[in-house]
PAMITI-42760 format. One line per field, with one value per atom (N, C-alpha, C): residue number from 1; atom name; x negated, y negated, z. Coordinates in nm, 3 decimals. Last residue first. Example, Ala and Ser with C-alpha at 12.3 -4.5 7.8 and 13.67 -1.06 7.14 Angstrom:
2
i = [2_2_2_1_1_1]
at = [N_CA_C_N_CA_C]
xx = [-1.285_-1.367_-1.290_-1.319_-1.230_-1.320]
yy = [0.225_0.106_-0.003_0.569_0.450_0.330]
zz = [0.708_0.714_0.787_0.780_0.780_0.780]
! end
This chain:
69
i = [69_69_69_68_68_68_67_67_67_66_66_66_65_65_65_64_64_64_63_63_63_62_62_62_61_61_61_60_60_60_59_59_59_58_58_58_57_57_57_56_56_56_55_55_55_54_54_54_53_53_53_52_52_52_51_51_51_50_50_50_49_49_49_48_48_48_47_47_47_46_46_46_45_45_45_44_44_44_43_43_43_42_42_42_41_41_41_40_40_40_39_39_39_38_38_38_37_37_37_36_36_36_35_35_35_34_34_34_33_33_33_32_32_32_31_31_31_30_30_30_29_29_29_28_28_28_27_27_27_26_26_26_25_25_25_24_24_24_23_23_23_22_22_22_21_21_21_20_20_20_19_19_19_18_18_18_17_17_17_16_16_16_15_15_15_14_14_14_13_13_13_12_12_12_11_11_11_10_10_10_9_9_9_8_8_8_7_7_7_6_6_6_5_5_5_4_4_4_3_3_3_2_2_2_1_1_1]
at = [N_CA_C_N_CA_C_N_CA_C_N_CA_C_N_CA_C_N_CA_C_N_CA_C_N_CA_C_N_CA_C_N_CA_C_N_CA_C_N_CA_C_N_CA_C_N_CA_C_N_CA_C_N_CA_C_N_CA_C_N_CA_C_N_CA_C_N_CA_C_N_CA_C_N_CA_C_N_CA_C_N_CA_C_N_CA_C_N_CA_C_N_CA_C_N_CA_C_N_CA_C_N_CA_C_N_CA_C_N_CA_C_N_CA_C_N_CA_C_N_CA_C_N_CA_C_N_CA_C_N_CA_C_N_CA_C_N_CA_C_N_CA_C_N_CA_C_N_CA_C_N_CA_C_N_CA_C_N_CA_C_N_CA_C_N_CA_C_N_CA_C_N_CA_C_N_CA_C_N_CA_C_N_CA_C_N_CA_C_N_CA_C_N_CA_C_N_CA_C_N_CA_C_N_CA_C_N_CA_C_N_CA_C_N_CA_C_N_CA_C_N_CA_C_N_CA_C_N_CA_C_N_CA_C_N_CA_C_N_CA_C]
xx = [8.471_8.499_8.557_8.578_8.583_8.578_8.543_8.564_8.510_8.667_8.599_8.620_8.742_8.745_8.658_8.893_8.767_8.819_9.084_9.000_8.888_9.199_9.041_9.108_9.439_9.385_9.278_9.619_9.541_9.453_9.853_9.804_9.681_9.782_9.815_9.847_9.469_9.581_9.654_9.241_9.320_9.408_9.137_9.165_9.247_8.805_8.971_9.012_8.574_8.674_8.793_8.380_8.429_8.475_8.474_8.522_8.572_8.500_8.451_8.508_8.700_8.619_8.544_9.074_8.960_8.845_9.377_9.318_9.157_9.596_9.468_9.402_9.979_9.880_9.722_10.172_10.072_9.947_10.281_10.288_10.239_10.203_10.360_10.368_9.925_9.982_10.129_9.776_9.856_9.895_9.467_9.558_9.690_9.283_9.434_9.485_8.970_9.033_9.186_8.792_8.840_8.947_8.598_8.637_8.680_8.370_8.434_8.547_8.247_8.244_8.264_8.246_8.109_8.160_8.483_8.515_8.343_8.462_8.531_8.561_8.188_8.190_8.336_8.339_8.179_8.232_8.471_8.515_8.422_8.333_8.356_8.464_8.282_8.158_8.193_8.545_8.531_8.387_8.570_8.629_8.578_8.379_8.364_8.433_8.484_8.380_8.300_8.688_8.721_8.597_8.549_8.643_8.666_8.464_8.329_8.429_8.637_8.581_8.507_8.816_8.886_8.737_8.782_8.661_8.660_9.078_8.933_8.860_9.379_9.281_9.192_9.737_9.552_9.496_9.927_9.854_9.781_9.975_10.096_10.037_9.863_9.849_9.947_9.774_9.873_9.864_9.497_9.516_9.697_9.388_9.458_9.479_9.235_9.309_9.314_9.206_9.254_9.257_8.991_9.033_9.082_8.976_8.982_9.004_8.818_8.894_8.878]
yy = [-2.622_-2.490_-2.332_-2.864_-2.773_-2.663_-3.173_-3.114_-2.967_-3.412_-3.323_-3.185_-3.775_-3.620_-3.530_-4.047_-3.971_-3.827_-4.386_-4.186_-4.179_-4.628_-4.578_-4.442_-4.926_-4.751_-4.703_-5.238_-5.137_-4.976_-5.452_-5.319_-5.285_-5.711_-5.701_-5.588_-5.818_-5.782_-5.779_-5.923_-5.952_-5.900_-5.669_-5.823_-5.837_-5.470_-5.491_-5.669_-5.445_-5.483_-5.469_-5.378_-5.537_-5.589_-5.127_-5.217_-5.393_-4.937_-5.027_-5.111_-4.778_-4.674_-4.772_-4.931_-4.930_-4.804_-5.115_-5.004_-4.988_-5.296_-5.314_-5.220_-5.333_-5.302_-5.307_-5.647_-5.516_-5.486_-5.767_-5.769_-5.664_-5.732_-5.765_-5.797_-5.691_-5.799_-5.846_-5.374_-5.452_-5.575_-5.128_-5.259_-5.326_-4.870_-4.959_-5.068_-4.673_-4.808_-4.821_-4.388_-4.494_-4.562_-4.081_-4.191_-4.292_-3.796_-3.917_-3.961_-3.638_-3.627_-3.736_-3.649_-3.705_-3.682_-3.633_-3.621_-3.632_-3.647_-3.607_-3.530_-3.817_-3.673_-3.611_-4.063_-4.014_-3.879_-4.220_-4.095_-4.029_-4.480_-4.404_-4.246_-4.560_-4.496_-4.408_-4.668_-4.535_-4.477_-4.845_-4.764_-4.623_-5.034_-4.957_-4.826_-5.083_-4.977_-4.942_-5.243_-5.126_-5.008_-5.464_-5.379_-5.259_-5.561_-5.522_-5.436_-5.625_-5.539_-5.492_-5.840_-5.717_-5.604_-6.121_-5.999_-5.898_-6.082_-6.169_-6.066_-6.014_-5.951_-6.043_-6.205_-6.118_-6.072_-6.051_-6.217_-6.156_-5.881_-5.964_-6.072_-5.571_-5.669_-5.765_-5.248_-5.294_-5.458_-4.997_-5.110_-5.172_-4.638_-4.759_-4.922_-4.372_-4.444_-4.553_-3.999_-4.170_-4.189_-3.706_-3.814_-3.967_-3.394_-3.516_-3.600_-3.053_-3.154_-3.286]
zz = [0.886_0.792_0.799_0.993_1.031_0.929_1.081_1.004_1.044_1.273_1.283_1.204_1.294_1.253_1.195_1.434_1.427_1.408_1.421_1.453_1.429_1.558_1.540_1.518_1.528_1.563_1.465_1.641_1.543_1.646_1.631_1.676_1.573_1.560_1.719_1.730_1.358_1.385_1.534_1.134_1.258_1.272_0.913_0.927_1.064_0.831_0.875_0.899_0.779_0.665_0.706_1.009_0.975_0.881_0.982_1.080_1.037_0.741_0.798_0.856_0.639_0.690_0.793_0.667_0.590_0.702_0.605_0.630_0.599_0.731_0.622_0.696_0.619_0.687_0.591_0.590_0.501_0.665_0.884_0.726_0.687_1.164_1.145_0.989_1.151_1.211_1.137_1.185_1.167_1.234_1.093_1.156_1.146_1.174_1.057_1.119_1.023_1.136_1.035_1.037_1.021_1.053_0.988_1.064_0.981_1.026_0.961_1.055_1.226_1.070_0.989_1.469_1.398_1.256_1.709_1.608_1.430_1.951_1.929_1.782_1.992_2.059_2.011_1.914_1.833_1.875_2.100_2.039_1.941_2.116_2.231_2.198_1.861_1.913_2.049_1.843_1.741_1.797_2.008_2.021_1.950_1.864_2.042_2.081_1.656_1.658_1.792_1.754_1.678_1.695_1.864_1.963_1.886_1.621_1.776_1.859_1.450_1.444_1.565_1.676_1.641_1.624_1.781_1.738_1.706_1.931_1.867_1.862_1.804_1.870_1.803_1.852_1.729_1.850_2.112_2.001_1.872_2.236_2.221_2.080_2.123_2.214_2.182_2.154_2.117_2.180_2.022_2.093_1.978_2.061_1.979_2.083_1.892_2.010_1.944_1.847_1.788_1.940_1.749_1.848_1.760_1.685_1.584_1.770_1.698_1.767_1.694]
! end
């Protein structure tokens, strides 16, 4: 099983990373293998494995995946 979730908001998000890796700890059980974050604020998206290398945005999404042999 893999898990995403996501946030959509009208403005930036403050503190974006602390909210990202809330999210991604609250899908741990979904997914322990790997993981990572995407953001957007209406230009280039900024993708990354680390939270606090994303940049402000007004959507962004967590997975998590569960590798499977």
């Amino acid at each position: 099983m893999c898990g995403i979730a996501g946030i959509v908001a009208s403005r930036p998000i403050q503190d974006l990373p602390t909210v990202l890796t809330q999210l991604s700890r609250g899908l741990m059980h979904r997914g322990p293998d790997d993981g990572g974050f995407l953001t957007c604020a209406g230009g280039p998206f900024s993708l990354g494995r680390d939270a606090s290398a994303v940049r402000a945005g007004t959507v962004a999404l967590v997975h998590r995946r569960l590798s499977i042999v």
